[in-house]
N, C-alpha and C positions, 0 to 999 in steps of 0.2 A: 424746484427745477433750477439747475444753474444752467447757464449760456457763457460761453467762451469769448472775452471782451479783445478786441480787437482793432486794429489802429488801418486807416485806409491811407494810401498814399497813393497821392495824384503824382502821376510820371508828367515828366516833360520831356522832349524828342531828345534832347542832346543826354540826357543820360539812357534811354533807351538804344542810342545809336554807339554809345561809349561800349555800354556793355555788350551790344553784340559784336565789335571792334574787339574785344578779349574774350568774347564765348563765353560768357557768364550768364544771359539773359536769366538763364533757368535758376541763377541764386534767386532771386526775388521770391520763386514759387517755392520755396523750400524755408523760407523765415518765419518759423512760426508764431503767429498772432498777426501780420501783416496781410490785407488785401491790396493789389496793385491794382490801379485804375489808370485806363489810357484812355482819356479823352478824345472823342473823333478830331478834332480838331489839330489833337498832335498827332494823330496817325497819318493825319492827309500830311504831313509835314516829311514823313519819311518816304522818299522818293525814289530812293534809290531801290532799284527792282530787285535785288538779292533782300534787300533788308523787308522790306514789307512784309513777305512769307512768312519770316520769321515769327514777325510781331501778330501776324493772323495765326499763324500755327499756335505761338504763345497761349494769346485768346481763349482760342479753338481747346486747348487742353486745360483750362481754367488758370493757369499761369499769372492772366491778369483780366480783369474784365474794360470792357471799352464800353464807356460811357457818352451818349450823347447830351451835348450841353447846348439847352437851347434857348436859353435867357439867363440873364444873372442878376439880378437883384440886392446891390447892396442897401445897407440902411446905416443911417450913425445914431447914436443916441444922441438928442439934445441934453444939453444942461440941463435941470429943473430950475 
């Protein structure tokens, strides 16, 4: 059985807001090996009422997936 290895990319608002400023949002969903992930957190960030739609429409077409982030847990490794 092979699987198709693939690379996730966390969005942040100011390039989701870039590119729907040039009408591109839709490259993202078209690169392929790439999954686009838009954290709730940067969603609530996009406020402007024309752009929102967008980025749920996006979503809504598998485009990118919105991921809720509700802890985050770093760790460092110590020296030995």
């Amino acid at each position: 059985m092979t699987t198709d290895a693939h690379t996730i990319i966390v969005t942040d608002a100011n390039v989701l807001i870039n590119l729907m400023h040039v009408t591109r949002l839709d490259m993202c969903a078209r690169l392929p090996g790439y999954e686009f992930v838009v954290p709730d957190h940067v969603r609530e960030e996009i406020t402007d009422a024309t752009q929102r739609p967008v980025v749920d429409g996006a979503v809504a077409r598998g485009a990118f997936r919105l991921e809720a982030i509700t802890g985050l847990q770093l760790s460092r490794s110590s020296p030995s």
